[in-house]
N, C-alpha and C positions, 0 to 999 in steps of 0.2 A: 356471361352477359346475356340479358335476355332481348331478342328479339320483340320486331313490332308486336307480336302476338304472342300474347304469354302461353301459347301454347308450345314455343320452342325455345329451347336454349339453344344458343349455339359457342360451344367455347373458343375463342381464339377470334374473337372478333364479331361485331354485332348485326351485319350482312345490311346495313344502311345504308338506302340508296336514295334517301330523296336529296344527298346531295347532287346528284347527277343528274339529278329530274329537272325538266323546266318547270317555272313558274307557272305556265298551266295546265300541267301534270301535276302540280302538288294541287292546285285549286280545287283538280277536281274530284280528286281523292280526299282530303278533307270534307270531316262532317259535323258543324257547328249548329246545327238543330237539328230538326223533323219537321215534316208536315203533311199533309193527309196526302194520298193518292187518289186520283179519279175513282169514282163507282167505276163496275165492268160488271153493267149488266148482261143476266143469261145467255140473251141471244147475241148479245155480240162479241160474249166472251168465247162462246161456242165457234162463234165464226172466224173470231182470230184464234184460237187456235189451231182452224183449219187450214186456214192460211202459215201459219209459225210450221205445223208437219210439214208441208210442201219444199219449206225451205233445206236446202242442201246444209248437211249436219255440218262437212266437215270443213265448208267455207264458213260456217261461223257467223255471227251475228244475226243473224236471218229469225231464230228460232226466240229473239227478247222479246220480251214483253211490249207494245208500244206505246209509247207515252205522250202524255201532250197535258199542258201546263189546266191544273182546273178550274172552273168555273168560279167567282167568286160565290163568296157563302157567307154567312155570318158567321159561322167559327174561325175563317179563314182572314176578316178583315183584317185591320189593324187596331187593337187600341192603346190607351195608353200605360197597361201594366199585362202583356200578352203574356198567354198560360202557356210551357208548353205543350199543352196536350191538344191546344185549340188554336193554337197562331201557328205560323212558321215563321224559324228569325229571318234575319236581313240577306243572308246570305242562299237561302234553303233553296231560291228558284233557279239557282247554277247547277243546283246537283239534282234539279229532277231528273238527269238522263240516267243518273245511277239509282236514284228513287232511295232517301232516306227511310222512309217509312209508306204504311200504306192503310185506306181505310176500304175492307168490302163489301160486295153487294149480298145479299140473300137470295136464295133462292129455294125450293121446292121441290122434290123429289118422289114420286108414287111405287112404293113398293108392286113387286113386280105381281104378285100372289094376287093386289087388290084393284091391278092397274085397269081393270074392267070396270071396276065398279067407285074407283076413287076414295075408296072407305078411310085411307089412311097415307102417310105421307111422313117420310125420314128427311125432318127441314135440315139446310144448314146455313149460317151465316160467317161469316168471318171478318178481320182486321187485324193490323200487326202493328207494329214499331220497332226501327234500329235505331240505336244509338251510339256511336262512337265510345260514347263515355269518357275513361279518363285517357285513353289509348290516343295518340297522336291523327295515326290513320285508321279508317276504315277497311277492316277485312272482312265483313260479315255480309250475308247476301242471301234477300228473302225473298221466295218465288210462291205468289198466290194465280195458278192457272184454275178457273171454275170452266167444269165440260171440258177440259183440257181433249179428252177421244170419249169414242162411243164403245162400250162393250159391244159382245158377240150379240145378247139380246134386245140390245138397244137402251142399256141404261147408259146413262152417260157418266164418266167417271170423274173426277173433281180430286187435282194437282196442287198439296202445299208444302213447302219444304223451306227448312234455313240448312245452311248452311257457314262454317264459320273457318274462314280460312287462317291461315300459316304460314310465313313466309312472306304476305307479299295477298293481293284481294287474287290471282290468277284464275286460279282451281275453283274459287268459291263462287266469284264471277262466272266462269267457265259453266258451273251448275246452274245459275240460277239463268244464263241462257240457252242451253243447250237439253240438262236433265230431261227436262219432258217432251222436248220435243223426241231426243232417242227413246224414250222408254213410250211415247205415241206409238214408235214405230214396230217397238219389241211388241205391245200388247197386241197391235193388229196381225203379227205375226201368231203368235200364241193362236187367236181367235181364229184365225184362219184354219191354222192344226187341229184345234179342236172342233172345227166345225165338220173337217173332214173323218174325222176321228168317232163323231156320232155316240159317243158315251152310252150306256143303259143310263137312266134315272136315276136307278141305285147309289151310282158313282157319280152323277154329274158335278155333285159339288165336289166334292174331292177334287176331280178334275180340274172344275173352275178355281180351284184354288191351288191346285201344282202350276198352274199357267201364269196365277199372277207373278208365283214365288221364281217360274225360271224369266220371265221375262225382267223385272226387278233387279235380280243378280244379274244378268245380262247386262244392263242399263249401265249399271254401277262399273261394271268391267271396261265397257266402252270407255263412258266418262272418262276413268281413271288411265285409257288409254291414249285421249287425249289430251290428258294434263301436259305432257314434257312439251307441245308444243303450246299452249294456252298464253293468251296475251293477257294483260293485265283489264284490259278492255272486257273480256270476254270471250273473243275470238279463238280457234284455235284453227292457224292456217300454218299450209306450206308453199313457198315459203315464207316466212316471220311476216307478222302483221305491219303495217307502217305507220301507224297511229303513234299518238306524241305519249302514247304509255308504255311504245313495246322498248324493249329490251330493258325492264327493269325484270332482271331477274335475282334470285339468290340460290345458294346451296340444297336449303331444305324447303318445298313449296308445295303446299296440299290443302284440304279442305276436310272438315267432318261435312256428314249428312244425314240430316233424316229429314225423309218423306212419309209425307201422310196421304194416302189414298184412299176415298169415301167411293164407296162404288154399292148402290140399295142399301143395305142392311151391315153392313162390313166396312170396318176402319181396318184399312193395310197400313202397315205401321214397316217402315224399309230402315234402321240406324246403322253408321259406321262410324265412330267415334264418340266425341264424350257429350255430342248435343241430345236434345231428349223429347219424348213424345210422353206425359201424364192424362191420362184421361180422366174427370171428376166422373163419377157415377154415384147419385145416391149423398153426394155431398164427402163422399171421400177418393182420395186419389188414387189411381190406377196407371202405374207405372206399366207403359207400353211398350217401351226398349231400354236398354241396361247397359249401363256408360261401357266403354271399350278403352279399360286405364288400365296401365302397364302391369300393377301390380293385383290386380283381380287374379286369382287362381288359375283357372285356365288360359287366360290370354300369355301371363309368366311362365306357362310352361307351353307353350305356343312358341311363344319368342325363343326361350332355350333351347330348344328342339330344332328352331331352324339355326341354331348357330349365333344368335344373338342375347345379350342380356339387357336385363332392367336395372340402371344407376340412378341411385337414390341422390339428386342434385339437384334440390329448390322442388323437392315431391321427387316420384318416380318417373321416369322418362326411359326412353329404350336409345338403348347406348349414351345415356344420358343427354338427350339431343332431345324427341320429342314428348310431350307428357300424354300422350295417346298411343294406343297400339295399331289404331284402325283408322285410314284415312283414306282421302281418293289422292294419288298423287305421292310425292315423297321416294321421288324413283331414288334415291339413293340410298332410302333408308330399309328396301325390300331386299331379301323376303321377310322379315320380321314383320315389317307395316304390311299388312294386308290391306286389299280395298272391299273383301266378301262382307254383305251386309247381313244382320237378324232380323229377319220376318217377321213379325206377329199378324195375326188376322183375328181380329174383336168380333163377335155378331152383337151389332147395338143392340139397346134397350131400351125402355119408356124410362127409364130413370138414369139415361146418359144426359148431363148438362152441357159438358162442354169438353175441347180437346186443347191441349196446351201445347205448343212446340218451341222450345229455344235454344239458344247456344248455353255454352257452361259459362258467361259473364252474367246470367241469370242463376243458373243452378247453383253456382257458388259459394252464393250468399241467401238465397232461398229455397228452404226445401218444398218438395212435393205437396204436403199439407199447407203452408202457408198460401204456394202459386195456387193449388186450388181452392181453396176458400175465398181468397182476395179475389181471384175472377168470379166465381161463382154468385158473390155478393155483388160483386159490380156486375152483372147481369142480369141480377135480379131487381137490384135497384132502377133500371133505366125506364124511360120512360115510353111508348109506341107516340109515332110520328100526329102531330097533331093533322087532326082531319080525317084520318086511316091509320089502320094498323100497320105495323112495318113488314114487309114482305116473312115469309117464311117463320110466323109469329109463334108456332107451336099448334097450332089449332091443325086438328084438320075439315084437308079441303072435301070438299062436296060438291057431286054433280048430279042434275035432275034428267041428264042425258046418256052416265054414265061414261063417259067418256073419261079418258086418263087425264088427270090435273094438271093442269098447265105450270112451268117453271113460272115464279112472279120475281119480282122484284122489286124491295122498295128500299128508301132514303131518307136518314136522321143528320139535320146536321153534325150531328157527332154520334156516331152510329157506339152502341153500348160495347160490339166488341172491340170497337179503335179504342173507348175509354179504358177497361178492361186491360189492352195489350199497355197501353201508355202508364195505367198505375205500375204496373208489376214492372217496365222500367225502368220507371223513376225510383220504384221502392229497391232497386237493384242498385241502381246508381247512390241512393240515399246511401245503403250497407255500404258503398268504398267499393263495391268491384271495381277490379284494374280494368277490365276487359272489355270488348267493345259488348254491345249488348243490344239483342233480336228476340221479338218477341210475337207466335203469333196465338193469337186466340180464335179458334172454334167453335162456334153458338149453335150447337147439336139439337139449340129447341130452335132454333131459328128467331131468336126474339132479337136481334137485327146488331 
């Protein structure tokens, strides 16, 4: 029988607990629409997350996002036949503290080589969307930090990831509070090493790029070290949380992850499981991590090797239990489930459009060419903010003083990447995915 998350079976009974849950514990876990999230412009996205590092990792909660109900808008009114790509339903402003979906800011970035001279500028923009879909509860959990930390030389690095939990929202919650704040912590560790460490030239990138990869896998280890305690909230404390979500727990409880980190000229691409990172360039798709399914060649003989196998029941699953090899969490199910993630490191280019990140309630039903075209065209179609261009527009910026380009920031009532993340949703949900379904879109020209 399968569990909340079609990501696990479990035989011998369906690990169901919202009978035990109060009535608002199920409220708040339930998700009955979307609706946009606040801008987080530059600078104060920069400063909350310097405030979110500060916070103690392993009391938990400190390191979320902070929310606060938004501003009215014209996409956001009421009227009498609401889209939803553009309302939110009746119920959407109980679950801003979990945040169904989210719409974001733009911002501007001056390559390091021209920061003298401002000659050029790697924009980014973003927006996302969850959906529940046909899934009861909500397990999915999407983490937009922009400036999340500062590199060694001062560029600032830029934090987005889904993740899509198992068992239960714990681990996946768990990430979308905690990930970046630990991996803040791992970078500025790194930077510190290499700064003492003084590189020749020759090697510097190299360097800079073993740094990202040990702190990342680092990150992922921690996380996954505090999943056995992880509250459904988020939280992972000892002892047990006392919030009206703790002690829903089950047998099998984990999370996939990919993380996308934009840092100058480079998309770090972090995956451990069967969520995915596609990058359009050039109008075709560029697959940036490589699902982590049972039955892939090497992961199959991964699993044999430590003593476990892959049972073909309802697809491939390891021990017939989960349909992923790679997860954060699932202490019961190791050593077979590993939590080690795959690296990639892209160096952009003038012909990258955009980057796509989602759980497999998207991939499912949509392949790689389709999610890229469909964003790509809905990127290109949208329109810059009347009155001004929309921050991070593609252009670049110019100074008659020289001076390095200032982050900007601007606002569409419906910014083209929220439209973008909300089609490829909906056309997810249209196909019958079971699954619940996250979605975030990347606008690598910055056209908002």
């Amino acid at each position: 029988m399968v569990m909340a998350s079609a990501g696990v079976n479990m035989p011998g009974g369906d690990g169901d607990h919202a009978a035990a849950a109060t009535q608002e514990c199920r409220l708040r876990r339930r998700r009955r629409g979307f609706s946009p999230r606040r801008y987080v412009p530059a600078a104060a996205a920069s400063e909350e997350g310097d405030n979110n590092n500060r916070n103690n990792v392993a009391g938990g909660g400190g390191g979320g996002e902070k929310r606060s109900r938004p501003a009215p808008s014209a996409s956001a009114s009421p009227s009498p036949s609401p889209s939803p790509s553009t309302s939110a339903s009746s119920d959407a402003s109980s679950d801003r503290e979990e945040g169904c979906s989210s719409a974001g800011a733009a911002a501007r970035l001056p390559l390091p080589s021209e920061a003298s001279t401002a000659a050029a500028v790697w924009p980014v923009a973003f927006g996302s969307v969850s959906l529940a879909g046909r899934m009861r509860d909500m397990e999915d959990a999407v983490s937009l930090r922009p400036s999340f930390c500062t590199w060694l030389d001062g560029s600032p690095m830029h934090f987005f990831a889904v993740f899509d939990g198992h068992g239960g929202p714990h681990v996946s919650a768990l990430c979308r509070e905690q990930m970046h704040v630990i991996l803040a912590e791992e970078m500025a560790a790194e930077a510190a090493a290499l700064r003492q460490r003084q590189p020749e030239a020759a090697t510097a990138a190299e360097e800079e790029e073993r740094a990202w990869r040990a702190a990342l896998s680092r990150s992922f280890s921690r996380v996954d070290a505090l999943a056995a305690v992880a509250c459904a909230c988020g939280r992972a404390t000892v002892p047990a949380c006392r919030c009206p979500l703790s002690g829903q727990t089950g047998a099998i409880i984990g999370s996939t992850a990919v993380v996308a980190l934009l840092v100058r000229d480079r998309l770090v691409v972090s995956n451990c499981g069967d969520s995915r990172a596609v990058l359009c360039r050039a109008g075709d798709p560029l697959p940036l991590s490589s699902d982590h399914k049972p039955d892939r060649p090497d992961e199959k003989a991964r699993i044999e090797a430590a003593g476990g196998r892959v049972v073909y029941l309802n697809g491939p699953r390891v021990r017939g239990i989960l349909a992923m090899s790679r997860a954060l969490g699932d202490k019961y199910l190791k050593p077979e489930v590993i939590c080690e993630p795959d690296i990639t490191i892209t160096e952009r280019t003038l012909d990258d459009e955009c980057l796509i990140l989602a759980s497999d309630g998207m991939w499912d039903v949509i392949s790689n060419e389709t999610a890229s075209g469909v964003a790509r065209q809905c990127l290109e179609d949208g329109s810059p903010t009347s009155g001004r261009r929309a921050a991070g527009s593609g252009e670049a910026a110019s100074s008659s003083t020289g001076a390095p380009a200032a982050a900007a920031v601007g606002q569409e009532s419906e910014p083209r990447c929220y439209r973008a993340a909300a089609l490829l949703a909906r056309l997810a949900l249209g196909r019958e995915s079971s699954d619940n379904i996250s979605v975030v879109v990347i606008d690598l020209k910055g056209r908002g």
